[in-house]
Structure formats: C-alpha cells, structure tokens
N, C-alpha and C positions, 0 to 999 in steps of 0.2 A: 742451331744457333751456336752463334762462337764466341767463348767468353775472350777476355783481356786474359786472365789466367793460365788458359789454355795454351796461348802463342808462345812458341820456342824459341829462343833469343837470335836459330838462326832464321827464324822466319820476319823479325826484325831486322835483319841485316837486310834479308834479299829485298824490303821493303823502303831503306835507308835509299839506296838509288834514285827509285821511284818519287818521293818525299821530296830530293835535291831538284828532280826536274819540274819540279811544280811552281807556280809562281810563287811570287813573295803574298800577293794580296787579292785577290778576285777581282774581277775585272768589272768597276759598276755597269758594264752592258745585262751584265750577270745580276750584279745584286742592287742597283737602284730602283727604283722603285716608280711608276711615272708620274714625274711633274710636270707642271708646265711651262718651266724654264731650266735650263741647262744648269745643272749642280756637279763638281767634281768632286770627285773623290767621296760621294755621296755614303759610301759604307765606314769612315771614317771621321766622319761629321762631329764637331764638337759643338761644345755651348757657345764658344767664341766664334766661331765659323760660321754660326746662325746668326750672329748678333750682325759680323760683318758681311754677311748675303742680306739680313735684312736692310740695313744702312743703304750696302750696294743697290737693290732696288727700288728703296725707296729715292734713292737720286737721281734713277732712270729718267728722263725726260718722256715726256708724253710720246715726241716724235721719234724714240729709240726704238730703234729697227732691230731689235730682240723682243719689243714689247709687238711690235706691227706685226711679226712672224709669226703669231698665234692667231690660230686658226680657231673659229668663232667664237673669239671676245673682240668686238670692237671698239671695247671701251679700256686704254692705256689703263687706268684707274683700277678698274675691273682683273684687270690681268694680276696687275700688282696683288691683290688682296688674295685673289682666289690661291695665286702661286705661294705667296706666302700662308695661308691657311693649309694650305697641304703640305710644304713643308715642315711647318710644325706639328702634322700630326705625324706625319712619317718621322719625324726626327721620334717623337715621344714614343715611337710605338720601336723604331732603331734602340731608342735607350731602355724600352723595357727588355727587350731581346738579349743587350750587353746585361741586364740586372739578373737574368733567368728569369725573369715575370709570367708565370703559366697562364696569366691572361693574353699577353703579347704574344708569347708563341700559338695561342690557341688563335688566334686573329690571324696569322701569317699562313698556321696551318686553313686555317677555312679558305685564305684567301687564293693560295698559291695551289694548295696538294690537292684540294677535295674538289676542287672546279676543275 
C-alpha cells in the first residue's frame, strides 16, 4: 500500500500532466443514477434545481411526449410521481455522499461495488 507521505514531489509532477487532461466534472453517463426522466447535470444537483424539476414536471401535460416515452407507466400521472419519488431519494442519498454519511456511502457501496 501507498501512503500520501510516501509520494515524492517529483512523482507529483509526473502526475500534474495526467490531472490537467482529465475532465473538469464526470460525465453523468458515469455518475447519474437511473431515473425515469432525463435529469442534467445530475451529479451537481442542488436543492433549487430539485424544486425547479419538480415545478418543471409537474407542468408536463398529460400528452408530453417525455411523459408518453416511458416505457411501462401508462399512466402520465404515474410517471410524474414515480420520477419524482426517485429523484428525491437519489438526490438525498447524492447529499449524504457530499456530507461523508457512512450510511450513504454504505448504500452506494452495496449498491454499485458488491453486485
């Protein structure tokens, strides 16, 4: 094993390169989570950006061909609810993650590493 202490400032350098070519943010193909409707920037999510996805779908129209695109809910209504019940638990479970909550990561870990 290799501690932090260990590393010599030139193995920091040769690592600085590496570091620069990496993106800015992971790409939510990477780190969203599945919902049932299309969320951007999902690993970035705020408490305001929930309130205005919530607003947003609840103004969907029954005949919104975002809500029709789901694949067995046939009920507009149904969709709305389910989508947003999961978002909210992924956001909660996203912000115990940002807290370090060793409950949240123990969820993530079960859900993602051990399966």
């Amino acid at each position: 094993m290799i501690y932090w202490q260990d590393i010599k400032t030139w193995d920091l350098m040769q690592l600085k390169p590496r570091l620069k070519r990496l993106p800015r943010t992971w790409s939510d193909e990477i780190i969203c989570p599945p919902l049932i409707l299309d969320v951007n920037d999902f690993s970035h999510l705020t408490k305001e950006r929930m309130l205005e996805e919530y607003q947003r779908v609840m103004a969907l129209s029954s005949q919104s061909a975002e809500l029709k695109a789901v694949v067995g809910i046939d009920n507009p209504e149904e969709v709305k609810e389910k989508h947003l019940t999961v978002l909210l638990t992924q956001y909660e479970l996203l912000r115990g993650l940002r807290l370090g909550d060793g409950d949240a990561w123990a969820t993530v870990n079960e859900l993602y590493e051990d399966d």
